[in-house]
KOLDRENFI-22457 format. One line per 5 residues: number of its first residue (from 1); their letters; for each residue x, y, z of C-alpha. Coordinates in steps of 0.001 Angstrom, whole numbers, plus 500000, padded with zeros to 6 digits. Example, Ala and Ser with C-alpha at 12.3 -4.5 7.8 and 13.67 -1.06 7.14 Angstrom:
// KOLDRENFI-22457
1	AS	512300/495500/507800; 513670/498940/507140
***
This chain:
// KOLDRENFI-22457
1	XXXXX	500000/500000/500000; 501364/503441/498928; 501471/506437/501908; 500051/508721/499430; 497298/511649/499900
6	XXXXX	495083/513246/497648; 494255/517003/498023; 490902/517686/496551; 491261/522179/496251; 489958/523719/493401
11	XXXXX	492307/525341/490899; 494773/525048/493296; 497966/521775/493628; 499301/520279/496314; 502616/518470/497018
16	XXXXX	502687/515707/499359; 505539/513243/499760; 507029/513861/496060; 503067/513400/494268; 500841/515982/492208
21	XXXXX	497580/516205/493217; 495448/518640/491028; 491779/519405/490060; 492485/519824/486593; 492492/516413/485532
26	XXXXX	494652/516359/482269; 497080/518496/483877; 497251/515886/486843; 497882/512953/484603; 500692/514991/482952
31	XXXXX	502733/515565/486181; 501962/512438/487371; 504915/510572/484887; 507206/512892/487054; 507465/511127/489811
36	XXXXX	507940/507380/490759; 505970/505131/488793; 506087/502559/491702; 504550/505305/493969; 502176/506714/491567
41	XXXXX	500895/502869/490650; 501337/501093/493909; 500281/497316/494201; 496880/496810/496049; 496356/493026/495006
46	XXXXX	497564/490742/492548; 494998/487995/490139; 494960/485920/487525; 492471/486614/485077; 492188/484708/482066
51	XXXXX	495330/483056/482561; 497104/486525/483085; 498680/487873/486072; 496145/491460/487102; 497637/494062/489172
56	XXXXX	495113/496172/491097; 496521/499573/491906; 496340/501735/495070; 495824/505448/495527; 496501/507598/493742
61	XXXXX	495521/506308/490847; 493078/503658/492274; 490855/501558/489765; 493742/501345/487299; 495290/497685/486929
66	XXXXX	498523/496679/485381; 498713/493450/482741; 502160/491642/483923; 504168/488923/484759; 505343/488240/488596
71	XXXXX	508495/486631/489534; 509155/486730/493630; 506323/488678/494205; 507448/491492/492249; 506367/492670/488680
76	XXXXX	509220/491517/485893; 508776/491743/482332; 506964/493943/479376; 503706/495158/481155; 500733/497280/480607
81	XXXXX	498948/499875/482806; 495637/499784/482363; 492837/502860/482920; 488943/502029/484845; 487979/502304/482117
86	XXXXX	490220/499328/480143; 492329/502081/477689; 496141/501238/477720; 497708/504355/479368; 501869/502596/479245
91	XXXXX	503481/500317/478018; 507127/499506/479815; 508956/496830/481162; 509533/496225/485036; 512500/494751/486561
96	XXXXX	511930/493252/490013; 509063/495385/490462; 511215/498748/489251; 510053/500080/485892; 513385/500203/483827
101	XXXXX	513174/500218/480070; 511760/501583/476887; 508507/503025/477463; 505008/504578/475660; 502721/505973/477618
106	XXXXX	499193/507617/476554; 496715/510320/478206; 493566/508370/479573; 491823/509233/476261; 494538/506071/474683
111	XXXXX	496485/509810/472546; 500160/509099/472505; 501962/511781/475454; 504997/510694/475616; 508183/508015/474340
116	XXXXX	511025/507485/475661; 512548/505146/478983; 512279/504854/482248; 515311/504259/485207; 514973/503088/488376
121	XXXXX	510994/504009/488146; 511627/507352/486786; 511878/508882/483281; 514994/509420/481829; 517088/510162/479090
126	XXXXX	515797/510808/475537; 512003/511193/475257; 509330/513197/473344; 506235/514541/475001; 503105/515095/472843
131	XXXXX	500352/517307/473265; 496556/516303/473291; 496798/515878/469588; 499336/514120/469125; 501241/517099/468105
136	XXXXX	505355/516876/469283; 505883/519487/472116; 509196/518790/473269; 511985/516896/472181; 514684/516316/474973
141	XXXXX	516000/515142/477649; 514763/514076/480699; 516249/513322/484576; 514275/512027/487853; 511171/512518/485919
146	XXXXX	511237/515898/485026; 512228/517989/481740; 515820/519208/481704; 515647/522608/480337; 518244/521617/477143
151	XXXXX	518070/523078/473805; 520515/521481/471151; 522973/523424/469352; 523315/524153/465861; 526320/524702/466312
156	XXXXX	527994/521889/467676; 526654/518346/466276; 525055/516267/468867; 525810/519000/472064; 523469/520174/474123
161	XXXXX	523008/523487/476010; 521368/523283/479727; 520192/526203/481473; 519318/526472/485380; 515666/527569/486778
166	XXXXX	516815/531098/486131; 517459/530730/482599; 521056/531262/482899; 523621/528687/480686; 525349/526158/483245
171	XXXXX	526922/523479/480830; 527174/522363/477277; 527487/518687/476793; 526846/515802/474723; 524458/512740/476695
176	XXXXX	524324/508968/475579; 520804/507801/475523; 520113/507960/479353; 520870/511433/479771; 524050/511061/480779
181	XXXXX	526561/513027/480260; 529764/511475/477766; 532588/513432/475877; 534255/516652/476454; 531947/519031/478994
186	XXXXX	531614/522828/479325; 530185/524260/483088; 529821/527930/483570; 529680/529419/486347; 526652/531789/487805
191	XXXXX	527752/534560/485280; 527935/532290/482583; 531631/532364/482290; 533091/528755/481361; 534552/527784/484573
196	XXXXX	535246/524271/484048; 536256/521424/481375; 536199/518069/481458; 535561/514677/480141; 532795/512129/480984
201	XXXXX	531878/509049/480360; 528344/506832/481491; 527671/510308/483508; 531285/510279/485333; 533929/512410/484966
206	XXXXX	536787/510719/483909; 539506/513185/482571; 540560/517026/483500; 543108/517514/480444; 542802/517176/476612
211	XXXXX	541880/518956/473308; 538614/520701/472988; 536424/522847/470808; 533509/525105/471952; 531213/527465/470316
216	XXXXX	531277/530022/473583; 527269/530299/473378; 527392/533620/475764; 530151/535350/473906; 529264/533776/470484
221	XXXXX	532874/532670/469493; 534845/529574/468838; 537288/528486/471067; 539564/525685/470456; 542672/523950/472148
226	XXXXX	544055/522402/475043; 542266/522238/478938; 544697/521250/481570; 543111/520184/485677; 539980/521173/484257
231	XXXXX	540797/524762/483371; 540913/526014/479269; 544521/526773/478436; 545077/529673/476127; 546890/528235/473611
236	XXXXX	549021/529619/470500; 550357/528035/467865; 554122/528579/467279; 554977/529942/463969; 558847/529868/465185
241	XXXXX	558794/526238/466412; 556703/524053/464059; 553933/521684/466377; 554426/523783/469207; 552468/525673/471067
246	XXXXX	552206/528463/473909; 550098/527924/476734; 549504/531286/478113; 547445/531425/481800; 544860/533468/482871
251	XXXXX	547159/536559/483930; 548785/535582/479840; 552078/534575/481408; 553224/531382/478963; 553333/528519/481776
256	XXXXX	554476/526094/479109; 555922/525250/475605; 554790/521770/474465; 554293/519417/471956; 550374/517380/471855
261	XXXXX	549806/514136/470580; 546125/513716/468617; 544839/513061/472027; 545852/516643/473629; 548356/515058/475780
266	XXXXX	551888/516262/476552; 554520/515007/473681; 558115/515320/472685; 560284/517620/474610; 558108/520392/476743
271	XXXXX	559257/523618/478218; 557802/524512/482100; 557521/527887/482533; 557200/529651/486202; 556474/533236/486058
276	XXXXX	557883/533046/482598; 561098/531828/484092; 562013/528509/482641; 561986/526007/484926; 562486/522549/483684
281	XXXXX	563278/520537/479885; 561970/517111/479626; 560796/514414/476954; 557263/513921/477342; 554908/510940/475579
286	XXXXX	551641/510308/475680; 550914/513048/478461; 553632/511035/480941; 557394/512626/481598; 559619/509988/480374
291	XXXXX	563055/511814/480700; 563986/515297/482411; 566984/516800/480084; 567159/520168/482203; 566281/521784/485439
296	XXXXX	566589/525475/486410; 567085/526987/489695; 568293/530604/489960; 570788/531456/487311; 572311/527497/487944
301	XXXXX	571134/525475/484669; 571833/521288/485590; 571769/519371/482506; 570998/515423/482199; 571727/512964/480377
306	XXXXX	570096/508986/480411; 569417/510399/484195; 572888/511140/485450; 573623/514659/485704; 576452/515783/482808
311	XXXXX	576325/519639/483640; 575987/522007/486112; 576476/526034/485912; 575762/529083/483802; 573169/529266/481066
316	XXXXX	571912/531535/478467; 568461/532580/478881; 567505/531705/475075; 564581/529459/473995; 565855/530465/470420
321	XXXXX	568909/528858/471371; 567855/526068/473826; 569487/527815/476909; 572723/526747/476102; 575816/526388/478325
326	XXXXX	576980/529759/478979; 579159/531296/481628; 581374/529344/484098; 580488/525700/484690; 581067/521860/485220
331	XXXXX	581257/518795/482894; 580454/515728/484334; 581377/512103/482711; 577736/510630/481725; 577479/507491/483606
336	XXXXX	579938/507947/486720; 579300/511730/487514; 583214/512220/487460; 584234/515963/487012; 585674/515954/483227
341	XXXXX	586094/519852/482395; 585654/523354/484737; 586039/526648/482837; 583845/529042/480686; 581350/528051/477664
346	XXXXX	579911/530207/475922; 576668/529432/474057; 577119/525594/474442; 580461/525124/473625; 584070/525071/475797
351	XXXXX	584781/528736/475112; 587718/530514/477187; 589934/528934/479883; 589380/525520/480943; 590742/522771/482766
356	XXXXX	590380/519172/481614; 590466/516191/484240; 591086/512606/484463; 590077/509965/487261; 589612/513735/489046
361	XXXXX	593040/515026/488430; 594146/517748/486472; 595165/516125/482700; 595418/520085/480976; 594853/523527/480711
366	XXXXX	593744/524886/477324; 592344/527697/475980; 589219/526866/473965; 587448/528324/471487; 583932/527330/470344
371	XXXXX	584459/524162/471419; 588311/523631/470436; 591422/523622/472016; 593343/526552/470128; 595796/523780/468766
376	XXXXX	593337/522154/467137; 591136/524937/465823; 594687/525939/464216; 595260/522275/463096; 591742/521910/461816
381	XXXXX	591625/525568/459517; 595596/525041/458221; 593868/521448/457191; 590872/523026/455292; 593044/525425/453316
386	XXXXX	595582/522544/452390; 592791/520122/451300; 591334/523746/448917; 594332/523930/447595; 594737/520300/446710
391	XXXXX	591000/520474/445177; 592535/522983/443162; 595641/521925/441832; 593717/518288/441099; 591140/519840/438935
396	XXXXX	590456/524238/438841; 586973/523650/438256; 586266/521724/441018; 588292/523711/443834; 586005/526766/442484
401	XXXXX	582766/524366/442662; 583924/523622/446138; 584767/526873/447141; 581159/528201/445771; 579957/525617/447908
406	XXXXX	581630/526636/450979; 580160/529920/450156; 576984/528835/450435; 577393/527190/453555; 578685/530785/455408
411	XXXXX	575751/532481/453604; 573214/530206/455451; 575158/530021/458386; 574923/533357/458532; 571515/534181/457212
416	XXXXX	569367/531215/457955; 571203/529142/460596; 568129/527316/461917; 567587/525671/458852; 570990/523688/459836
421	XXXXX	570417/522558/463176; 571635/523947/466865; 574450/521148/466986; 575574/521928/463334; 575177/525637/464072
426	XXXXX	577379/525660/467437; 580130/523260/466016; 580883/526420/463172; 580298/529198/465236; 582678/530701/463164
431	XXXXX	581691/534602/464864; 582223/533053/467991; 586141/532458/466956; 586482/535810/465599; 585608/537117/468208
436	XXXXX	587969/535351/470413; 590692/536188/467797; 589587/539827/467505; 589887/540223/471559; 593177/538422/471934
441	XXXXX	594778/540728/469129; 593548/544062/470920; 594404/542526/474373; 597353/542528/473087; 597941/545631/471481
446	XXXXX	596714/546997/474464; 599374/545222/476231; 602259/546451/474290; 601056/550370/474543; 601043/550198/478176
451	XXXXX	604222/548673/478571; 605567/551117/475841; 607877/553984/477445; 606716/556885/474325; 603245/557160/473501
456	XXXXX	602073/559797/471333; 599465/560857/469138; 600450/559214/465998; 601084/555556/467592; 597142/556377/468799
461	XXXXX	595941/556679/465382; 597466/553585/463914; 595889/551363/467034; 592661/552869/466126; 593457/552306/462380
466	XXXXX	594296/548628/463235; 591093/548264/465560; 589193/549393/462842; 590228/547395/460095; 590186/544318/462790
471	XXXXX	586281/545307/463626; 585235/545611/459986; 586937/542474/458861; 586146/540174/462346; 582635/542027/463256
476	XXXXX	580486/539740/460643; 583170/536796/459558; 580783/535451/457452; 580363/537791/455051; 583873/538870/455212
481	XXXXX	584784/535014/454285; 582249/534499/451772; 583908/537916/449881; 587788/535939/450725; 586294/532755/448909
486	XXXXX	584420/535260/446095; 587616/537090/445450; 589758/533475/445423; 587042/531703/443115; 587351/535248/441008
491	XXXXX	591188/535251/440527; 591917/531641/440025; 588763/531178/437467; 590981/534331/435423; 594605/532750/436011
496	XXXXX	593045/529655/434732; 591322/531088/431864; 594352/532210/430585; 596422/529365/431411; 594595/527091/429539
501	XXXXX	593897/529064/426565; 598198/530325/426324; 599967/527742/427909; 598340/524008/428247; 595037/522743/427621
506	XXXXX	591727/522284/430138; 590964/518095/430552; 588967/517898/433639; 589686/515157/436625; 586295/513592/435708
511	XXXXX	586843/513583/431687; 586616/510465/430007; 587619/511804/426223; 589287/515002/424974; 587780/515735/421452
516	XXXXX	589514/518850/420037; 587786/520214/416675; 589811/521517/413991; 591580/524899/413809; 591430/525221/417648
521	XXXXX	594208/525823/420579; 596342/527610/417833; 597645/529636/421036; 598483/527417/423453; 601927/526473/424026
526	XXXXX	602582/523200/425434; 600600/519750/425388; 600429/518085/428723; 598446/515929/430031; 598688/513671/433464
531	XXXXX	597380/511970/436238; 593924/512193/434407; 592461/508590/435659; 589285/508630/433807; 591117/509730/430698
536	XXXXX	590216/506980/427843; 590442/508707/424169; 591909/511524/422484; 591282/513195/419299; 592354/516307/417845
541	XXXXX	591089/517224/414693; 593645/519113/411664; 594790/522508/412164; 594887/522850/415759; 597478/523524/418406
546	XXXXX	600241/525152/415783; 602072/526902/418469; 602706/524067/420883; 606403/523458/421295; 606183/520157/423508
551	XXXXX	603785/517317/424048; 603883/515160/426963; 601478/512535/427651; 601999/510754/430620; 600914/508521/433528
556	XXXXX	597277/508353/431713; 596042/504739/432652; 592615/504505/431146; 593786/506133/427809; 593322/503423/425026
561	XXXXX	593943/505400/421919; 595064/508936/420421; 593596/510170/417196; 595659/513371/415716; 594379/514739/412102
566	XXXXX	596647/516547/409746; 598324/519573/410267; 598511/520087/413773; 601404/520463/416146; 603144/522186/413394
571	XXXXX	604272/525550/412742; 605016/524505/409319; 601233/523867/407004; 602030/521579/404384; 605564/521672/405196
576	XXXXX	608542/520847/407502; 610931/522385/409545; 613334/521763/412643; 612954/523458/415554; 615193/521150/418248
581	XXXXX	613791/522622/421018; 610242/520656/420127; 610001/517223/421476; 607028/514290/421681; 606788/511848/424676
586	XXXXX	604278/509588/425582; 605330/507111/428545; 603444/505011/431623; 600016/504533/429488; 599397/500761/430724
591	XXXXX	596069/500460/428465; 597012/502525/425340; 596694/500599/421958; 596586/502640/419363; 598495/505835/417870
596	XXXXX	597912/507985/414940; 598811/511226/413568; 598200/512819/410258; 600143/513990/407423; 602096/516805/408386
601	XXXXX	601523/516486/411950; 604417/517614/413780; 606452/518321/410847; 608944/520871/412622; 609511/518832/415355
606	XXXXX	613280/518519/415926; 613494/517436/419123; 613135/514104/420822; 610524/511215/420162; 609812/509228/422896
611	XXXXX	607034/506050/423057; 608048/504455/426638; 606031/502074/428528; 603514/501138/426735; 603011/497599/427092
616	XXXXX	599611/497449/425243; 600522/499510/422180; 599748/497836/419259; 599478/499915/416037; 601265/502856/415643
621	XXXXX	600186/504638/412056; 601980/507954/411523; 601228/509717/408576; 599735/508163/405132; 601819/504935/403179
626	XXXXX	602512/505828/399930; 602204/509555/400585; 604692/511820/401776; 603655/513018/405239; 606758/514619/406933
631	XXXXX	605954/513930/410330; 608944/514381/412547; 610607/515233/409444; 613763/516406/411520; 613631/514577/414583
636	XXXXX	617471/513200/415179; 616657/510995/418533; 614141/508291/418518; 613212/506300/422175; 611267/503431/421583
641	XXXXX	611257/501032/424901; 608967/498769/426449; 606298/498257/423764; 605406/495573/420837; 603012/496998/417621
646	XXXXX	603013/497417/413687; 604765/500020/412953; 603871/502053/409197; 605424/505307/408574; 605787/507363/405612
***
């Protein structure tokens, strides 16, 4: 038996123990689906009637009867309430005598009112209501019975906006089909300012940090990135550091500088800000620290590395830079924290005095700069100039291809250093070096004035002569370099030049044949050619090279053959002479198998003729057989050694 009371007023309602009671009859039925359906349909007694189970029902609703099935004594199963007058007024499902499940219930005239479910005897979750018609009046969501006052948004897909008993905004949320509340959730506070972000799931909160994006409904705007202990970051994107962002707090003070996975959470290596103070460098994954690279107290910077701690000391105050080692400091051996190096750095690298230590005792002091003992920054640069000028002497071409190169390199080392790294970028801090250089030399200039006895005005304006010339050439190195290696690339690409077009022809390191086409090289003097190891053919056509005085082929082991038309290597067209001081060699060409030179061809050579070591020579056809040719007309000493061919001269 239910403990329920009926008040019986005109026009008027009263609420006793949770249940409507109302004179107006359709309004009554209404309110009555929000409260307890056990309470508003309370067992009286239980039949069978026509081999059915018949529930009679109590007060307040006495004279109904509900159609079910009993199990235990309690109602269990899909069931029917029935009105006095025997018109269906619900159809749900009870489980152990709690209404829980879909549900339909009608007004007492058998018009649909309403569709949805019931929980634990109550309505809840999705439903519609329907007015007397059958019209839809409200399509929403419902909790304990009652209406939730939620409008969806058009907005946001599949979100829903909730507003309190004053009409003010208190969340915006998404709800799975019992009301409850699942995915990312927006509260606001009593003057509708969000106040609160978080995710749910099955109506519990189960997360305070992630991604989000909310159309603000009070302010009308989109907002859109990361909420951290249930609080909305600010969040900017980093145009500087690509994937990074700034997470600004609610005074705008950056608190952080992170990498997020797709998830929102903490990834990669994030920067902890305190008061915009750095505070701490660590790896990050999957919103868990995994590995803390640096830690900040005061102006004291402690670097680590696999967990042991490798440095301790100055730093520079540079995100640019990664708050490098700068200042005085302490190098630490990785795995035994052993003291390996105290002295100066400067941005990252050994810069300054140092000493150096081993098992804890002194092993050196040096003088570093950029990250190299002085001897072997001196070492290292004589050994770049040496290998230029061996790139160089093997092939011009290349050394000025090289040099270009190198040009390049200053130009974005100067101009766009990022783009090559920070370890690439300290290990050629080239400014860095100048500027050691550029102290050092007016240290010491300073030196020697102040231990100088006369001083006087002209001595003055030399220093500052000196100082100047030092400043304009050390105070950007870069560009001062790149217009050394311009003016370099400038004067050997004209010695060159003329070299090869006066004195001896161009055959690059790389060449595999030398094809010269008649009437060309009439200027050049000599004919030498070596140490070309790709070398395999030459030809020279007729006419060419008729003020060469020597040619000297030698040490060429790829050549297989040399092709020389008529005419050239001759002062003399159509003629001879005998100029002794012109002579023909060709010696050390393992692979060479053929020889032959036109008619004419050297015909005022006098000097020597040489064929040496040339173990694969096999035809050697010098001028035309039955034609007179006058090659070598007056040569008076002939060198033939090491080498088996056929042999036709005319």
């Amino acid at each position: 038996m239910s403990n329920i009371a009926i008040g019986r007023a005109p026009a008027s309602e009263t609420n006793i123990n949770g249940v409507i009671a109302s004179t107006d009859a359709a309004h009554e039925w209404k309110r009555c689906w929000e409260y307890n359906v056990s309470e508003q349909f309370p067992m009286k007694r239980v039949s069978e009637k026509d081999g059915m189970t018949v529930v009679e029902v109590d007060q307040p609703h006495e004279g109904f009867y509900i159609r079910t099935d009993m199990l235990n004594g309690k109602m269990n199963g899909n069931s029917v309430i029935f009105s006095g007058a025997g018109i269906a007024v619900a159809y749900l499902t009870f489980v152990d005598g709690i209404a829980t499940g879909p549900c339909k219930l009608n007004d007492k005239s058998g018009m649909r009112c309403f569709e949805g479910r019931f929980e634990n005897g109550y309505r809840q979750g999705r439903g519609k209501e329907f007015d007397s018609k059958g019209n839809l009046e409200f399509d929403g969501f419902f909790e304990k019975g009652k209406r939730l006052k939620m409008d969806p948004m058009v907005e946001m897909d599949q979100y829903w906006k909730e507003y309190n008993e004053s009409g003010k905004l208190i969340s915006i949320s998404q709800r799975d089909w019992l009301g409850r509340m699942e995915g990312v959730c927006f509260f606001y506070n009593d003057n509708e300012e969000l106040c609160r972000v978080s995710e749910w799931k099955e109506g519990k909160e189960i997360s305070d940090s992630g991604y989000c994006k909310l159309f603000d409904v009070p302010r009308k705007v989109w907002c859109k990135g990361y909420f951290e202990n249930g609080k909305l970051l600010r969040n900017l994107p980093m145009s500087e550091k690509k994937g990074y962002w700034k997470v600004l707090n609610d005074e705008n003070k950056v608190v952080r500088i992170c990498g997020r996975d797709e998830n929102g959470k903490y990834e990669g290596i994030n920067y902890i800000f305190d008061n915009e103070k750095i505070t701490r460098i660590s790896v990050w994954k999957e919103g868990k620290e995994l590995n803390l690279l640096k830690q900040f107290k005061g102006q004291i910077m402690t670097e680590y590395t696999n967990g042991y701690k490798s440095y301790e000391g100055g730093y520079l105050d540079s995100f640019d830079l990664d708050y490098p080692r700068n200042g005085n400091g302490k190098e630490f051996c990785k795995d035994k924290n052993t003291l390996i190096y105290k002295g100066e750095y400067r941005n990252g690298r050994r810069h300054g005095k140092g000493v150096s230590y081993q098992r804890n005792k002194v092993k050196y002091e040096r003088n570093w700069i950029a990250g190299y003992t002085q001897q072997g920054l001196t070492i290292t640069i004589c050994a770049i100039i040496i290998l230029l000028i061996v790139v160089f002497l093997l092939d011009w071409i290349m050394g000025i291809v090289v040099s270009f190169l190198c040009c390049l390199f200053l130009l974005i080392r100067w101009k766009f250093p990022k783009s090559l790294g920070r370890k690439i970028c300290r290990a050629t801090n080239i400014q860095l070096m100048a500027d050691y250089v550029k102290e050092r030399h007016w240290n010491s200039e300073s030196t020697a004035s102040s231990n100088g006895s006369m001083k006087n005005e002209s001595n003055n304006k030399k220093t500052k002569t000196r100082r100047g010339l030092w400043a304009c050439v050390f105070g950007n190195i870069y560009l001062s370099l790149i217009f050394l290696l311009l003016f370099v690339i400038l004067c050997v690409a004209i010695v060159c030049i003329v070299y090869h077009t006066t004195v001896n022809p161009y055959v690059s390191l790389f060449q595999s044949s030398f094809t010269v086409k008649s009437f060309h090289y009439n200027r050049v003097a000599g004919f030498k050619l070596s140490t070309k190891p790709f070398l395999k053919s030459i030809q020279v056509g007729s006419d060419c090279f008729m003020s060469t005085s020597f040619v000297l082929i030698k040490s060429l082991n790829s050549l297989r053959s040399i092709s020389i038309g008529s005419n050239s290597f001759t002062g003399k067209k159509n003629g001879y002479g005998n100029d002794q001081s012109k002579y023909f060699c060709i010696s050390d060409c393992k692979l060479l198998q053929s020889v032959e030179i036109g008619e004419y061809s050297f015909s005022d050579f006098g000097g020597q003729f040489i064929l040496k070591n040339l173990p694969s020579l096999h035809s050697l056809i010098v001028g035309k057989v039955n034609s007179t040719s006058a090659n070598f007309y007056s040569v008076k000493s002939l060198t033939l050694q090491g080498i088996l061919f056929t042999f036709y001269y005319s």
